[in-house]
C-alpha positions in Angstrom: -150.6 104.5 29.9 -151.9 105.8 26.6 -153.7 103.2 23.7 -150.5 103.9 21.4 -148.2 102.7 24.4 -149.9 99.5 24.6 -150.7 98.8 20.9 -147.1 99.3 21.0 -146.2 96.6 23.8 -148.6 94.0 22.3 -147.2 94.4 19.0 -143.5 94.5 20.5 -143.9 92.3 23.0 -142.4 89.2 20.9 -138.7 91.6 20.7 -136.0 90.0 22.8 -134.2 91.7 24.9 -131.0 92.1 22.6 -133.5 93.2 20.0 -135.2 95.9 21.7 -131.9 97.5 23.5 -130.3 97.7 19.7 -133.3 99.5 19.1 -132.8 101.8 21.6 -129.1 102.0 20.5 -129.5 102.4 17.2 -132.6 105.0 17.4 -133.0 106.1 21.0 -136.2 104.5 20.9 -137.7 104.7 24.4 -140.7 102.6 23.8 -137.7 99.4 23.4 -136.6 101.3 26.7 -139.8 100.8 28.8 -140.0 97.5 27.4 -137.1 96.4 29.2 -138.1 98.4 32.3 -140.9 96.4 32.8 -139.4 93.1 31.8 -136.6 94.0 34.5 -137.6 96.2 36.4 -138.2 93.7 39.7 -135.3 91.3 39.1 -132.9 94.5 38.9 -134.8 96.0 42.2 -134.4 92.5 44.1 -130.9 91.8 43.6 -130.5 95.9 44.5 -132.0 95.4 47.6 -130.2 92.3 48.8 -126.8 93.5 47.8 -127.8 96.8 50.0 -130.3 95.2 52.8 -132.2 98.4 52.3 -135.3 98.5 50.8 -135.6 102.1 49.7 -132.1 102.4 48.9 -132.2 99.2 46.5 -135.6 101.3 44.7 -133.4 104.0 44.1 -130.2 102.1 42.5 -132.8 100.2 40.5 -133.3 103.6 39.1 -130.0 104.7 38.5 -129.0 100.9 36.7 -131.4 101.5 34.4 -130.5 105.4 34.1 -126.8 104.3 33.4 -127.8 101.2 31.0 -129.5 104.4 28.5 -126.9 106.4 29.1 -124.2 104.1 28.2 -126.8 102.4 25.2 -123.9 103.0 22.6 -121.3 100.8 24.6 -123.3 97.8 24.3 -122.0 96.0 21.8 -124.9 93.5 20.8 -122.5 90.2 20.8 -123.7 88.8 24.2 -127.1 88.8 26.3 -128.9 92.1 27.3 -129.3 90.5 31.0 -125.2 90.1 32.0 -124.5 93.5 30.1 -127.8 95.0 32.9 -126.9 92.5 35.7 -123.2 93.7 35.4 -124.1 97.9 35.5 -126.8 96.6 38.7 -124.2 95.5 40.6 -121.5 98.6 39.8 -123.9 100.6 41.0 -124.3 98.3 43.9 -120.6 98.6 44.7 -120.2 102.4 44.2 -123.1 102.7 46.8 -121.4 100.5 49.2 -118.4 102.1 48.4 -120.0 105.6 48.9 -121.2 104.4 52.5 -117.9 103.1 53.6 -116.1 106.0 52.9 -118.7 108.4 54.9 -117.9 106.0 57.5 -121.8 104.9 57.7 -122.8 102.3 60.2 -124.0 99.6 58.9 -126.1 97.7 61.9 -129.0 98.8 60.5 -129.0 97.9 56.9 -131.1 94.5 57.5 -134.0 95.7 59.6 -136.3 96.0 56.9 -138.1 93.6 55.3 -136.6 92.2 51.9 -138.6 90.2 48.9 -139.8 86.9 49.5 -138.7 86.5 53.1 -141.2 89.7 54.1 -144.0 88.0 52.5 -147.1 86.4 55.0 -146.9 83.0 55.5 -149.2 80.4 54.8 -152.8 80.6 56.7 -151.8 77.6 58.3 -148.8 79.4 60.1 -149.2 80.1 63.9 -147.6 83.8 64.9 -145.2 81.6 67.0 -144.1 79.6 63.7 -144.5 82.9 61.7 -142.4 85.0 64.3 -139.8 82.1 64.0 -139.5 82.5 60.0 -139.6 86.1 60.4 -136.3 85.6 62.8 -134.6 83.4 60.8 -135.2 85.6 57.5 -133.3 88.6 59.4 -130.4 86.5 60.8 -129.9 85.1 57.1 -129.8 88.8 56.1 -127.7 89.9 58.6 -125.3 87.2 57.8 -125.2 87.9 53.8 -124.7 91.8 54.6 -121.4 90.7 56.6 -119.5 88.9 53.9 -117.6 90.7 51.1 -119.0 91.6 48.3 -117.7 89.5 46.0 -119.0 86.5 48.1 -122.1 88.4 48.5 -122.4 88.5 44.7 -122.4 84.7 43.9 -124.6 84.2 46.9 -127.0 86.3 45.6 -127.0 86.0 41.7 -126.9 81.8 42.3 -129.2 81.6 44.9 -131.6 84.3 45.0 -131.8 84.9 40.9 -130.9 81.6 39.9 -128.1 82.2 37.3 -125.9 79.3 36.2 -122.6 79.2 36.7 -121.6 80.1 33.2 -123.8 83.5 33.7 -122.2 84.7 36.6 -118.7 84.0 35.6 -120.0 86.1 32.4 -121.8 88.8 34.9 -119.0 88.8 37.1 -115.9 88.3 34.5 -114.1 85.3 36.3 -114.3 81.8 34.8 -116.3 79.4 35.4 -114.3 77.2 37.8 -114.2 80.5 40.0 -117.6 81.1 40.1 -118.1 77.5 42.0 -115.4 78.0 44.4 -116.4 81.8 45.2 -119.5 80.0 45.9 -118.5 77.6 47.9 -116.1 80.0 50.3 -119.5 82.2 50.1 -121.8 79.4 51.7 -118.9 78.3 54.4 -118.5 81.5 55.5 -122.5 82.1 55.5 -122.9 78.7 57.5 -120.2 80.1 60.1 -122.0 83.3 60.1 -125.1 81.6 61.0 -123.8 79.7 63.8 -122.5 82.5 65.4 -125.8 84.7 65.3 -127.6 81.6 66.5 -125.6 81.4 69.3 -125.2 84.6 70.7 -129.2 85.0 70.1 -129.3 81.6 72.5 -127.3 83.8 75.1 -129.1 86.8 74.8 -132.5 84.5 75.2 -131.0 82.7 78.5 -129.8 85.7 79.9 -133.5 87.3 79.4 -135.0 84.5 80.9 -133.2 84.2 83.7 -133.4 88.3 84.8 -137.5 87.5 84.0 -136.8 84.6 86.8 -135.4 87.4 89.0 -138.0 90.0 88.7 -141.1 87.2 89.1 -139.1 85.8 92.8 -139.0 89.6 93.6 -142.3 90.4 93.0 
């Protein structure tokens, strides 16, 4: 990045985020632009990534949210925060993705191998690889779980718990009152907890069963 680029951020760098996209608006200015890329750039790409369970997929729609928010610069209107107008054009591009996938009749088993976020990082040096394999395990089974509910269950579940929007910011985000924004929530988390219970039991099964053909193979050696 050139000297003028950042004389440009540390002098900008006090513009809020409704300032700098009327900016861009208003004069195309793309300096504004990269301003908000790099303000948003990795809250955009995390809630990408979680709505798809793919890591390079969610990279890519984090591109094309923030290709669509300059295209479509002249529709916002300036009367409400930057962040629902760019967490609302995130999550379309999330759907039409998803959408996209469904109707290509993709399987989706493996859209929460890889690693996501925060669960992928190391653990503490205090973690044993047992106690590290185990968080590891439960990290995938809570992904697996979040990619099987709907998407708008998966959206409040994500924007609540993983962003941390309030309730009024989501019902903005999502365009649903409040009140609907807590319930969705709470169907969201029932079904996640049933979810949950489920994948830990069959895992149980699939662990007994192992254990007892290892039995079988040891008396037979």
């Amino acid at each position: 990045m050139g000297r003028g680029w950042i004389s440009y951020f540390s002098g900008k760098v006090a513009l809020s985020d409704e300032e700098a996209m009327l900016r861009v608006q208003r004069e195309g200015d793309e300096r504004a632009f990269a301003l908000l890329v790099r303000r948003w750039e990795d809250r955009i790409q995390r809630l990408c990534v979680r709505m798809t369970g793919d890591v390079h997929r969610g990279e890519d729609l984090a591109q094309e949210a923030f290709t669509r928010l300059y295209a479509r610069r002249h529709s916002y209107r300036g009367d409400g925060k930057l962040s629902s107008y760019l967490w609302r054009i995130a999550l379309n591009v999330c759907y039409d993705e998803q959408r996209r996938m469904r109707n290509q009749r993709e399987s989706s088993a493996g859209l929460y191998e890889d690693d996501l976020g925060d669960e992928s990082r190391p653990g503490p040096l205090s973690d044993t690889p047992e106690a590290a394999a185990g968080k590891k395990e439960q990290a995938q089974l809570v992904r697996k779980a979040l990619g099987r509910l709907t998407e708008r269950h998966r959206t409040v579940v994500i924007l609540r718990h993983y962003e941390g929007l309030k309730f009024r910011e989501i019902a903005e985000v999502i365009g649903i009152t409040e009140g609907t924004a807590k319930s969705r929530l709470a169907e969201a988390l029932n079904r996640l907890g049933r979810l949950l219970q489920a994948s830990v039991k069959e895992n149980s099964t699939v662990q007994v069963m192992a254990d007892r053909r290892n039995k079988r193979n040891l008396v037979s050696i």
